[in-house]
N, C-alpha and C positions, 0 to 999 in steps of 0.2 A: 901396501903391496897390492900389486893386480896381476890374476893370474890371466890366463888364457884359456882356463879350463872349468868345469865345475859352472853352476848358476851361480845367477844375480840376484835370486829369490833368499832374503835374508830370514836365517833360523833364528827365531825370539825365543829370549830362553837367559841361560851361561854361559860363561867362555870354557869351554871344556873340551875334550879330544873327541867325544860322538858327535859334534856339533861343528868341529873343523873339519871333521871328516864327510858331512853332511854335503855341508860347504864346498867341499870341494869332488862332489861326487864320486867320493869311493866307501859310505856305509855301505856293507853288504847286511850286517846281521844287526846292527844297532841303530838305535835313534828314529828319527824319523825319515817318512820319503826315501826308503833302502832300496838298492839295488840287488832285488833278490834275482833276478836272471841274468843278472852277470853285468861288467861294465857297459856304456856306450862309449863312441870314441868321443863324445863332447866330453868325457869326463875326465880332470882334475890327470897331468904325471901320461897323457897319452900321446906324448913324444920320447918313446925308449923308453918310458915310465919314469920321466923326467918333464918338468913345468918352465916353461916361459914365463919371468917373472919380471914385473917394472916394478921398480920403488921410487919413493916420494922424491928423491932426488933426484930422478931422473935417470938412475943408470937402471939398462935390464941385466937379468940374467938369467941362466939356462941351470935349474938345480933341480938336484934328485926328490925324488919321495921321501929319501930319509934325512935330507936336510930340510926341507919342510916342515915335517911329521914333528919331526924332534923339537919340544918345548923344553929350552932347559932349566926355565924359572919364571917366576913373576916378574914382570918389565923388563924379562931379556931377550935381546937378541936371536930369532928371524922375529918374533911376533909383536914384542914390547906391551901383551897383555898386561898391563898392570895387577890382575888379580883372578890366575886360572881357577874353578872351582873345584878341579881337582889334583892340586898341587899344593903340597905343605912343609917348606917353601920351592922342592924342587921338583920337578916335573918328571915321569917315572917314565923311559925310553920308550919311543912309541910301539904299540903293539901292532903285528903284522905277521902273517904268514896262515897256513891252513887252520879252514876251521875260527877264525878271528873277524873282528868288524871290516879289515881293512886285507885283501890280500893281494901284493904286487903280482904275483905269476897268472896274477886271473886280468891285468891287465889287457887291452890292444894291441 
């Protein structure tokens, strides 16, 4: 996948949800390189707080934050991470809203 948003600057580390979130510039409170004064418009979901997205196939598409966010498991579908670090084996609905690493109404 490739977004249109978020750096190119890769986070060495885990495959884990502060480190997608990194990734795709909306940590506010966690991980490293955070966004403690609020988003910029480069960052990650700042089209209606929704992402432009290409896949390996060729086809793009226009998806939400919380179809992103959401990991449902190890090697599934949007990410196909083979083994999240913190996911045993399913992946726990992504966190979001006041007060949390990731929050959409502070979006652009």
């Amino acid at each position: 996948m490739i977004m249109d948003g978020g750096d190119i600057a890769a986070v060495w580390g885990t495959d884990n949800y502060t480190n997608l979130l990194e990734e795709l510039d909306v940590n506010l409170t966690c991980g490293s390189n955070r966004w403690t004064g609020g988003y910029s418009k480069e960052a990650g979901f700042r089209h209606m707080k929704r992402a432009n997205v290409a896949f390996a196939d060729g086809h793009a598409k226009n998806l939400s934050w919380r179809e992103i966010l959401t990991r449902n498991a190890d090697g599934a579908v949007p990410w196909n991470i083979p083994n999240w670090s913190d996911c045993s084996p399913n992946c726990a609905p992504p966190e979001a809203g006041p007060g949390k690493c990731f929050d959409p109404d502070k979006l652009p």
